[in-house]
N, C-alpha and C positions, 0 to 999 in steps of 0.2 A: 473469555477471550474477546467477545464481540466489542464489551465494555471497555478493555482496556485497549482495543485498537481506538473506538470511536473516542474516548473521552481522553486516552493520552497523547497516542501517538495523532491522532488525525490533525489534533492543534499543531503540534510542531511543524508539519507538513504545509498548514495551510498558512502558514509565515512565510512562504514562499510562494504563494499561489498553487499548490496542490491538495492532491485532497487523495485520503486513502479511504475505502470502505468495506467490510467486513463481510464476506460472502460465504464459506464455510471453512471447517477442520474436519477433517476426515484422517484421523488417525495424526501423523506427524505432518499433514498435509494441510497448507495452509492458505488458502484462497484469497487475494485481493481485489480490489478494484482500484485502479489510481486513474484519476481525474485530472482537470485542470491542466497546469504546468506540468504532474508528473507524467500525462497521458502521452506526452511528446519529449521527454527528458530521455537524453542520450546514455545518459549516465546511473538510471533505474535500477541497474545491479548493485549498484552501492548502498542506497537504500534500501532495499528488498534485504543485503546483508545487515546493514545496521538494524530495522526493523530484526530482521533472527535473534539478532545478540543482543537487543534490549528485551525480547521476550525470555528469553534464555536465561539474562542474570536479574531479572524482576520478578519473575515467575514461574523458573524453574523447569521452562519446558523447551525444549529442541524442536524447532519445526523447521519444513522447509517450504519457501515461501512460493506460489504457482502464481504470478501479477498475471492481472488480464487492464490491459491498456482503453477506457475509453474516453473518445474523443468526443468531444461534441458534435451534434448533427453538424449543424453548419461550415465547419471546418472544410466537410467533404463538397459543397458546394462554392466553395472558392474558387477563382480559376479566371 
């Protein structure tokens, strides 16, 4: 799983300015990390579903997706 988050989908992602990375599967339970552009994307559930459904019909497995959003340090010193 690690391999086809990093080596498929993470490219697709980073066409965009984001970035997905691979944190664990526990069962049907499936951990990310989104970065970049996706760390602040309003719209992250669309994703997180597409991601499902491209593992789904590539791979044969149903997970469901747990994103953990981070932002860069600096972000929070803005102001």
């Amino acid at each position: 799983m690690r391999q086809y988050i990093e080596q498929v989908l993470a490219p697709r992602l980073q066409g965009d300015g984001g970035w997905v990375e691979f944190v664990s599967l526990e069962g049907d339970q499936l951990t990310l990390v989104f970065r970049g552009e996706c760390s602040k994307c309003l719209i992250l559930n669309r994703c997180t579903d597409w991601i499902a459904q491209k593992i789904e019909s590539e791979l044969g497995q149903r997970v469901k997706i747990v994103p953990i959003r981070k932002k860069p340090f600096f972000w929070d010193t803005e102001g």
